[in-house]
N, CA, C and O atoms as a GROMACS GRO file, in nm:
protein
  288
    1UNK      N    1  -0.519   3.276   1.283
    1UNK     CA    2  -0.376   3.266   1.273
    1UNK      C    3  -0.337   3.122   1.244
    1UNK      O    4  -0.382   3.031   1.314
    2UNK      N    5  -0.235   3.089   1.116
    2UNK     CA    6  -0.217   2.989   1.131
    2UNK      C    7  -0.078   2.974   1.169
    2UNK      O    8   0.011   3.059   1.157
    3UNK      N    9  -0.066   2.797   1.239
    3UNK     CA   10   0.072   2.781   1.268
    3UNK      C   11   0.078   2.608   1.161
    3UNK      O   12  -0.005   2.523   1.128
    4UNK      N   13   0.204   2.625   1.144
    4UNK     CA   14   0.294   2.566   1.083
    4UNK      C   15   0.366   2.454   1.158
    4UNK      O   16   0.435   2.527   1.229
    5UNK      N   17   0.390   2.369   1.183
    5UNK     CA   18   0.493   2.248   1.236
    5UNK      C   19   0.581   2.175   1.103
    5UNK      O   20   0.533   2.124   1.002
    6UNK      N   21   0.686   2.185   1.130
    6UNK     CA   22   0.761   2.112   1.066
    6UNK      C   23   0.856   1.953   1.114
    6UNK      O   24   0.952   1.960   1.191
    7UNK      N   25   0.822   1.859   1.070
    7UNK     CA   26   0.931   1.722   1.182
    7UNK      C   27   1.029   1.733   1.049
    7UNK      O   28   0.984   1.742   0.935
    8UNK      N   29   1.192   1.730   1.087
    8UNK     CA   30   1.270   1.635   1.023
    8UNK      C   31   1.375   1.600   1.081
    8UNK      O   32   1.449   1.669   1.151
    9UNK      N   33   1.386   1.457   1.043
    9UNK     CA   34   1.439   1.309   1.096
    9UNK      C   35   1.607   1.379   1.047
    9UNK      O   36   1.626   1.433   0.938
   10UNK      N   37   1.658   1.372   1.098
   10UNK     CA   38   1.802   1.395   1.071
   10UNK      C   39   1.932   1.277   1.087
   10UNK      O   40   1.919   1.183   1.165
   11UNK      N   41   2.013   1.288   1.032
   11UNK     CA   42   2.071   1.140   1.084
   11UNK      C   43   2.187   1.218   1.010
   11UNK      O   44   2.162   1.301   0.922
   12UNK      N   45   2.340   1.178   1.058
   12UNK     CA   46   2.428   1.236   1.023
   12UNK      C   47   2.396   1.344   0.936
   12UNK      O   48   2.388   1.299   0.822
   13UNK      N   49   2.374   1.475   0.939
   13UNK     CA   50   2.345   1.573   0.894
   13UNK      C   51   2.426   1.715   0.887
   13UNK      O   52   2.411   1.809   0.808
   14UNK      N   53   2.516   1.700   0.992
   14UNK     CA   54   2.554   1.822   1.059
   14UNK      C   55   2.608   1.947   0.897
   14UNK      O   56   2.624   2.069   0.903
   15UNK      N   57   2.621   1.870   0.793
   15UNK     CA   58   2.668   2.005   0.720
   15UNK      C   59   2.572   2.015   0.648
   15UNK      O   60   2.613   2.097   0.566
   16UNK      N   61   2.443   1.984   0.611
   16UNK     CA   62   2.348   1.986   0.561
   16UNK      C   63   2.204   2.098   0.660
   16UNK      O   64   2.139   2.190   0.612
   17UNK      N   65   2.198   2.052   0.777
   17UNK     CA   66   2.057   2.101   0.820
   17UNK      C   67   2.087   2.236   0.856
   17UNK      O   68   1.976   2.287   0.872
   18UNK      N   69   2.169   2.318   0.877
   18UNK     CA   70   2.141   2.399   0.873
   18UNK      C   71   2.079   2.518   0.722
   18UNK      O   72   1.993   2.603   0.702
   19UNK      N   73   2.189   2.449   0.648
   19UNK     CA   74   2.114   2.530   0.505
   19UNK      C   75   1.948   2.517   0.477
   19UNK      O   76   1.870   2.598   0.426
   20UNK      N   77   1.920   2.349   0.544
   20UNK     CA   78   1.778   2.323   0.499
   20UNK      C   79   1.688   2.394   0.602
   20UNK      O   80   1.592   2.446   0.546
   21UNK      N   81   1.691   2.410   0.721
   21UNK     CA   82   1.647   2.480   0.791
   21UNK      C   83   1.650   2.646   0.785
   21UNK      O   84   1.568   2.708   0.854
   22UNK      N   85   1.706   2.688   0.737
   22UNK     CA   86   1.719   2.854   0.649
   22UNK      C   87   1.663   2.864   0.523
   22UNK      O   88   1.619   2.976   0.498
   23UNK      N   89   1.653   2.787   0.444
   23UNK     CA   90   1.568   2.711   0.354
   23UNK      C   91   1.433   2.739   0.378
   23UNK      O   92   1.372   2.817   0.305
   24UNK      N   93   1.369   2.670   0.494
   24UNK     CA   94   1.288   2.650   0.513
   24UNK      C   95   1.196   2.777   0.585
   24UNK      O   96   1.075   2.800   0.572
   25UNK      N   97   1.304   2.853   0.670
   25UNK     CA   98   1.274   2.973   0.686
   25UNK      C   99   1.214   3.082   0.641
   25UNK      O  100   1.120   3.153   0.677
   26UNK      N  101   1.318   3.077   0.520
   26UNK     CA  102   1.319   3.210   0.454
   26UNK      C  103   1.182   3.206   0.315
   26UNK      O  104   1.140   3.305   0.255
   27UNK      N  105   1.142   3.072   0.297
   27UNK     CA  106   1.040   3.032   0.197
   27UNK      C  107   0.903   3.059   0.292
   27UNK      O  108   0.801   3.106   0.242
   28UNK      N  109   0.915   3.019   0.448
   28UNK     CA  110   0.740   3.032   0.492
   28UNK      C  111   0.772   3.206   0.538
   28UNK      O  112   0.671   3.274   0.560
   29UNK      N  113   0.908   3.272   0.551
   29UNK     CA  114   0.850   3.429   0.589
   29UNK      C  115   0.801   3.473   0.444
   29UNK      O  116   0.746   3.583   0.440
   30UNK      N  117   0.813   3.400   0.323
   30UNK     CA  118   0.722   3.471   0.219
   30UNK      C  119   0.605   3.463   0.209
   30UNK      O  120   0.540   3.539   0.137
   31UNK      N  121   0.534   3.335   0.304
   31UNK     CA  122   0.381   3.288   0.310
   31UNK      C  123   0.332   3.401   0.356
   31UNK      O  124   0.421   3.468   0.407
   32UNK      N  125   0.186   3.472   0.361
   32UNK     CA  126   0.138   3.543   0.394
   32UNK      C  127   0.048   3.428   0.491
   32UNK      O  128   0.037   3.449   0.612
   33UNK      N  129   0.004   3.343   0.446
   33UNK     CA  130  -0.083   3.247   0.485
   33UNK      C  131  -0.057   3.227   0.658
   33UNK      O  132  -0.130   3.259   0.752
   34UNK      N  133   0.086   3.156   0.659
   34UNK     CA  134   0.163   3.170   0.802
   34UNK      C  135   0.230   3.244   0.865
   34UNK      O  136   0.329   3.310   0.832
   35UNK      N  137   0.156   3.231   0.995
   35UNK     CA  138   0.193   3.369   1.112
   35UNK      C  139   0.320   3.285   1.200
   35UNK      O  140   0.426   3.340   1.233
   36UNK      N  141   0.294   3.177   1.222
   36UNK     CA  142   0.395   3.098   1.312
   36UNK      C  143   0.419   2.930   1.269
   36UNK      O  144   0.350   2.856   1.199
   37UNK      N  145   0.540   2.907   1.337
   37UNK     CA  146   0.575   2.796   1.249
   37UNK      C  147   0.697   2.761   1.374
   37UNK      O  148   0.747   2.841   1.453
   38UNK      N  149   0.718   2.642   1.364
   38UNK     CA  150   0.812   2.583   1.455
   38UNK      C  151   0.899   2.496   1.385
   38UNK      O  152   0.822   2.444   1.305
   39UNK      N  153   1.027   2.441   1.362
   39UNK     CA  154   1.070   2.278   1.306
   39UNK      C  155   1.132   2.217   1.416
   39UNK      O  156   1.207   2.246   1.509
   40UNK      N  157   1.064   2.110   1.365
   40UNK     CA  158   1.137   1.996   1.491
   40UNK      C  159   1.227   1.900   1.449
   40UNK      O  160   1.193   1.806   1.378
   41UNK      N  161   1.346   1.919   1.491
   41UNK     CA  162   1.469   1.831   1.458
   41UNK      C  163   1.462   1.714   1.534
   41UNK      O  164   1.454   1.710   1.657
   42UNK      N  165   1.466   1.615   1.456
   42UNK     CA  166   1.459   1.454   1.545
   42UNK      C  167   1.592   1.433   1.482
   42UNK      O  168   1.619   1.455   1.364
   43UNK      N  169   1.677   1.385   1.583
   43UNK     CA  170   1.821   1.305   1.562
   43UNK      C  171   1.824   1.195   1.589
   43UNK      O  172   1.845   1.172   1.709
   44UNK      N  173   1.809   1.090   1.507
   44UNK     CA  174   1.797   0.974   1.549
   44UNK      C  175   1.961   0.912   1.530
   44UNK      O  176   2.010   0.849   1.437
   45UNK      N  177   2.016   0.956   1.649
   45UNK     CA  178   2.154   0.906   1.747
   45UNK      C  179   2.244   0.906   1.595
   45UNK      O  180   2.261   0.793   1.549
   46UNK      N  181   2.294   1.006   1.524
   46UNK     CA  182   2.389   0.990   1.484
   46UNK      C  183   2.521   1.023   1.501
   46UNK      O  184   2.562   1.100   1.587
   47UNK      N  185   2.580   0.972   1.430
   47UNK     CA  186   2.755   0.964   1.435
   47UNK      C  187   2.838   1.072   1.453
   47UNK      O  188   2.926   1.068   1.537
   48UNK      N  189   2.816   1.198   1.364
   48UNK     CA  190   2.893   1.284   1.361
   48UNK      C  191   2.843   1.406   1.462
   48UNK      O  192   2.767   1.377   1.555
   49UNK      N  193   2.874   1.499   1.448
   49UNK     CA  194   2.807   1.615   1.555
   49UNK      C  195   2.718   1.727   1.526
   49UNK      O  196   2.731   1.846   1.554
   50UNK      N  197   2.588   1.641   1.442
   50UNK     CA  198   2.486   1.658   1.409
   50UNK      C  199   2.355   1.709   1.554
   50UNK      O  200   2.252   1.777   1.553
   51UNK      N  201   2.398   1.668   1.614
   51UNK     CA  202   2.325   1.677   1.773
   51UNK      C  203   2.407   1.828   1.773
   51UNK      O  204   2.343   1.911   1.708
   52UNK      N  205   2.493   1.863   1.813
   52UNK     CA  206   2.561   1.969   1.878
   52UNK      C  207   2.513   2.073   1.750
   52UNK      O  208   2.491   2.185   1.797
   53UNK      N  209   2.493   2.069   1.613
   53UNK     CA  210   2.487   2.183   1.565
   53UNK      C  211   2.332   2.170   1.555
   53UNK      O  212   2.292   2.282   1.524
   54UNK      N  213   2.213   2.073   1.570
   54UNK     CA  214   2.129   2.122   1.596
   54UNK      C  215   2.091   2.188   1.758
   54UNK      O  216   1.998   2.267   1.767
   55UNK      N  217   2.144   2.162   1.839
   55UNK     CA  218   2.150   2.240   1.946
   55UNK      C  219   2.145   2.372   1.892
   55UNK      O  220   2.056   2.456   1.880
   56UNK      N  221   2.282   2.366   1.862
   56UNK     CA  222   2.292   2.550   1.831
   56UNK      C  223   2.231   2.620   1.755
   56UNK      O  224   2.218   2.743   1.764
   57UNK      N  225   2.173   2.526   1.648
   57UNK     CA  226   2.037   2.585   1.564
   57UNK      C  227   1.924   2.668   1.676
   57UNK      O  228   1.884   2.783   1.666
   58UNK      N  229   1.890   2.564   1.785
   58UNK     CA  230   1.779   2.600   1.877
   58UNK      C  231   1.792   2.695   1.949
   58UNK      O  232   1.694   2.757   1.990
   59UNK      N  233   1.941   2.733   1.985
   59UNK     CA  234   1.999   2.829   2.074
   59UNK      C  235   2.000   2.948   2.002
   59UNK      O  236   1.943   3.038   2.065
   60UNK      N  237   2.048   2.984   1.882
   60UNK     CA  238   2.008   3.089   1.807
   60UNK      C  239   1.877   3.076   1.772
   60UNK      O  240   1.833   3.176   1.827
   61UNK      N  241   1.759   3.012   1.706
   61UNK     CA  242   1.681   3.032   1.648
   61UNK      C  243   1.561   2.986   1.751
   61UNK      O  244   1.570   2.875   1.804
   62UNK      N  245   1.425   3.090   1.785
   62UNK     CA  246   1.380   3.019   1.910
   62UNK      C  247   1.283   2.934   1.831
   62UNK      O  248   1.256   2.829   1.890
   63UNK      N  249   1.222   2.951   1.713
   63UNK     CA  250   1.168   2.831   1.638
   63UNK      C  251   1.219   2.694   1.613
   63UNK      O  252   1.153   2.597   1.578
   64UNK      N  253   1.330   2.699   1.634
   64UNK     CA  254   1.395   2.544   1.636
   64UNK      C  255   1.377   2.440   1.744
   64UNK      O  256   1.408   2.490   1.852
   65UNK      N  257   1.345   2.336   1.754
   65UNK     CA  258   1.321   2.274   1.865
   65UNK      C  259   1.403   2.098   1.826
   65UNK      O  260   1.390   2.040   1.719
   66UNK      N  261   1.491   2.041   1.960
   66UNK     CA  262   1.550   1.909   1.902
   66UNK      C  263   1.484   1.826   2.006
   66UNK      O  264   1.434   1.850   2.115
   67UNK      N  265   1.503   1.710   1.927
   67UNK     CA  266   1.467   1.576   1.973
   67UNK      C  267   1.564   1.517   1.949
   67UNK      O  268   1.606   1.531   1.835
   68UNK      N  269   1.656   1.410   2.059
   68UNK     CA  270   1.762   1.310   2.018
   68UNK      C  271   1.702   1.188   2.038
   68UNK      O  272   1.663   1.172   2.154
   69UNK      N  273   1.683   1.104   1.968
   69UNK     CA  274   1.659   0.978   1.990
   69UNK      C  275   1.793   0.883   2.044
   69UNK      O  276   1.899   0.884   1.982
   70UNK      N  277   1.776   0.814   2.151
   70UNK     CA  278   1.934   0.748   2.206
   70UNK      C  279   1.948   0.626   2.171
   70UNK      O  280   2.018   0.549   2.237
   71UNK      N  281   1.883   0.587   2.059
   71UNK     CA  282   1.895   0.474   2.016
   71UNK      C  283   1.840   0.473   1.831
   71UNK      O  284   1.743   0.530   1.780
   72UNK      N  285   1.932   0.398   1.777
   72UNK     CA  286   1.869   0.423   1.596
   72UNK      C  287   1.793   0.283   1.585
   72UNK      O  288   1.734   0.253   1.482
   0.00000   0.00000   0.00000
C-alpha cells in the first residue's frame, strides 16, 4: 500500500487553498498507484483568515492536517 504526504506552505491563501487542495484530491483518487495520502497545510502566520479556512478544510476533510507557524 502506498501512502502519499503532501506539505504546502501557505501564506495569505484563504481564497486559493481550498481549490488547490480539491485539486489535489480529485487528481490522486485517479492514481491507482495510491491507497492513502494526507496534505499538510503549514501557515506560516498570515494576515488574512487563511488559518480559519484551513481549519475548516481539516474539519470537513479527515486527510487534511494544519500547522500554524506563530511567527513568519
Amino acid at each position: 500500500m502506498k501512502h502519499l504526504s503532501i506539505v504546502i506552505p501557505v501564506y495569505n491563501s484563504s481564497k486559493t487553498i481550498e481549490k488547490a487542495v480539491c485539486e489535489i484530491e480529485d487528481t490522486i483518487n485517479k492514481l491507482d498507484i495510491i491507497k492513502s495520502f494526507d496534505i499538510i497545510l503549514v501557515n506560516d502566520y498570515s494576515k488574512d483568515n487563511t488559518l480559519e479556512v484551513c481549519k475548516s478544510l481539516a474539519r470537513h476533510k479527515p486527510y487534511v492536517k494544519v500547522l500554524s507557524l506563530s511567527k513568519n
